[in-house]
N, C-alpha and C positions, 0 to 999 in steps of 0.2 A: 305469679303474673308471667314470669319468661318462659311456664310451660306451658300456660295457658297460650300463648303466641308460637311455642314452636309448636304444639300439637295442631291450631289452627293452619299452618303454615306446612304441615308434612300432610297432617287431611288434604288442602286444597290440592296440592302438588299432585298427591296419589289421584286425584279425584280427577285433575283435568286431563293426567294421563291414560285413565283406565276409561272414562265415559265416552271417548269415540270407539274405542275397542267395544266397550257395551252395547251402543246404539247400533253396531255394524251388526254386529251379534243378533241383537231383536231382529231388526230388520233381514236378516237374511232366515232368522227363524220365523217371519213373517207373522211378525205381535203387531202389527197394525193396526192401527185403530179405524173402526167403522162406526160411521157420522148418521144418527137415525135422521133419515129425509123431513123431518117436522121441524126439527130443530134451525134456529138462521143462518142463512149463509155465511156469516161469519165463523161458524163455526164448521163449515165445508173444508178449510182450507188445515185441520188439523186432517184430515185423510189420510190414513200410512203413517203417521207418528207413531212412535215404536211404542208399544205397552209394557211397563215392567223397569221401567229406570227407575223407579224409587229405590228399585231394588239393592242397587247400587253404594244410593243413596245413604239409608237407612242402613245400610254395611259398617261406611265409613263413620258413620254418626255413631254406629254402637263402638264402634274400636275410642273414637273419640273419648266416648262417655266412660269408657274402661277404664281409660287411661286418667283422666279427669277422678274417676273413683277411686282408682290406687294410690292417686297422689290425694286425696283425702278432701274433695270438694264435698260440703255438704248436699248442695244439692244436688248432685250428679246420678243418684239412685233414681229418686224421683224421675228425674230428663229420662234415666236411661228405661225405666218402666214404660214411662206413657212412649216414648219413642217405640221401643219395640212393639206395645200392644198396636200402635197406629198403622208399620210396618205390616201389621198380622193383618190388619183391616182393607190396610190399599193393596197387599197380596192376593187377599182372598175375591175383590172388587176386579182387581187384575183378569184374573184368572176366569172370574163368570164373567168379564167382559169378551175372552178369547174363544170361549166355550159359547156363550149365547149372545153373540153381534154384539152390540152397543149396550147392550143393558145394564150391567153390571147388578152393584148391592143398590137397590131404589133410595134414592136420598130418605123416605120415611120409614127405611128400616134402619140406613146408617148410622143417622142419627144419635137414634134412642142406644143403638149398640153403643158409641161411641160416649157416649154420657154415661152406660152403666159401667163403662172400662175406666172412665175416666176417675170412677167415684175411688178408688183405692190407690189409684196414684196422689189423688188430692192427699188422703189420708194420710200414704208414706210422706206427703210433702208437709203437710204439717204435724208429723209427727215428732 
């Protein structure tokens, strides 16, 4: 339990230190996010949101999960599977966002992707 508290407690720490450095980062490599004109103006006002902090994210959450599996949490294999595969999905969604405007992976391709990744994590987890 007391690792499980300082590992959450040294993630957040590193996390709240290193994600303005990140975002300054995107942003000046100009990951911006472009809003397709169809879509509601609600959703105008994410414009220039930097693309690619999950990336960050999903860093600290594998270091986490590492750390969680050496000290011997059973389900931490599991977390730490579907985590990365998810990572490899919002990277790749990333990146054809950067490349072709707004578009990214089409929710009815993610999906189905996303449920066939998911079926071997389920396994490890009840295995």
């Amino acid at each position: 339990m007391i690792l499980d508290v300082v590992t959450f407690a040294v993630s957040f720490a590193v996390a709240a230190a290193l994600y303005p450095i990140a975002i300054r980062f995107l942003k000046q490599a100009g990951s911006g996010q472009v809003i397709q004109a169809e879509l509601p103006e609600s959703h105008q006002k994410k414009v220039g949101t930097p693309t690619g902090g999950g990336i960050l994210f999903v860093a600290l959450a594998l270091v986490g999960g590492l750390v969680a599996t050496i000290a011997g949490h059973a389900g931490a294999l599991p977390a730490l599977a579907g985590l990365a595969l998810g990572g490899v999905i919002g990277f790749v969604d990333d990146i054809s966002k950067l490349r072709r405007g707004s578009i990214g992976i089409p929710a009815r391709l993610k999906l189905p992707i996303q449920l066939v990744l998911a079926i071997p994590v389920a396994w490890i987890a009840l295995d």
